[in-house]
N, C-alpha and C positions, 0 to 999 in steps of 0.2 A: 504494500500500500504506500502511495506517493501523497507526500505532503509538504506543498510551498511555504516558506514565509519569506517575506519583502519588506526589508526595511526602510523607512523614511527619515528625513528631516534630520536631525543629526544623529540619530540611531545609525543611518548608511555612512556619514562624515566620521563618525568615529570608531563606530567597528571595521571604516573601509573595506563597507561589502553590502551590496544592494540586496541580500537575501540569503537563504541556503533551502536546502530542499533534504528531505529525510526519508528515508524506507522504513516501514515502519510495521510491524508481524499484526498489530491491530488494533483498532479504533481506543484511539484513548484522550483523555481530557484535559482541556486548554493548561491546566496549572502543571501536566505532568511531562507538556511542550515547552511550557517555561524551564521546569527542570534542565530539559534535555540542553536548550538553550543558552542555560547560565553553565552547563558543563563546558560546550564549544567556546564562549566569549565569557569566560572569569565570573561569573556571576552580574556582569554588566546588565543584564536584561531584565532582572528582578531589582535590583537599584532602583533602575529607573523607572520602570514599568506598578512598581507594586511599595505597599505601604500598610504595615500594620496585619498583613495576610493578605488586603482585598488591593484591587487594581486603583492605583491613584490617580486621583481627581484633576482632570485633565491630559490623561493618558485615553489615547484610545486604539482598541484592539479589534478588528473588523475580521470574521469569520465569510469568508466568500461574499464581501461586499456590506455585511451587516453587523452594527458594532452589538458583541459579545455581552454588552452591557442588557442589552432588550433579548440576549438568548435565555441563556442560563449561566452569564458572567465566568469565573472560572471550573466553575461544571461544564461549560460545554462541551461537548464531545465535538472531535477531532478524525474526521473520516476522510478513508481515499479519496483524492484528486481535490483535497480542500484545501484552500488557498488563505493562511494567517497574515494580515497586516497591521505590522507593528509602528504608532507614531507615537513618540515621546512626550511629555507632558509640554506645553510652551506657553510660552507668557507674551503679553507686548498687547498692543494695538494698533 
């Protein structure tokens, strides 16, 4: 099972990498992609991404186009040919 994730905004600036792609033996849940994640890049991805356990406020996590927040947040589940994208929390106006 194939699974994308794409990073933006300074996630790709500073990991110097627009994404990575996983094989993966079976369907499993957004928080155990973080895992895998913070394995590949030093724990970088849960820094910035998560706070206190839950996803910090102004991070957002889009599961095939839909932010993970209106699924089932770090429950959701992670299936073949599903596409994660990662944007870091930003500030400004």
């Amino acid at each position: 099972m194939s699974v994308k994730v794409k990073f933006y905004s300074l996630f790709r600036l500073n990991l110097k990498s627009s994404g990575t792609e996983y094989e993966l033996d079976q369907t499993i849940k957004l928080k155990e992609l973080i895992k895998k994640l913070d394995n590949d890049f030093a724990g970088y991805i849960s820094k910035k991404l998560m706070e206190s356990g839950q996803i910090r406020p102004g991070s957002i996590i889009l599961l095939n186009g839909k932010n993970v927040l209106h699924i089932n947040s770090l429950e959701t589940e992670i299936k073949d040919g599903d596409v994660v994208t990662l944007f870091p929390p930003s500030a400004g106006g």
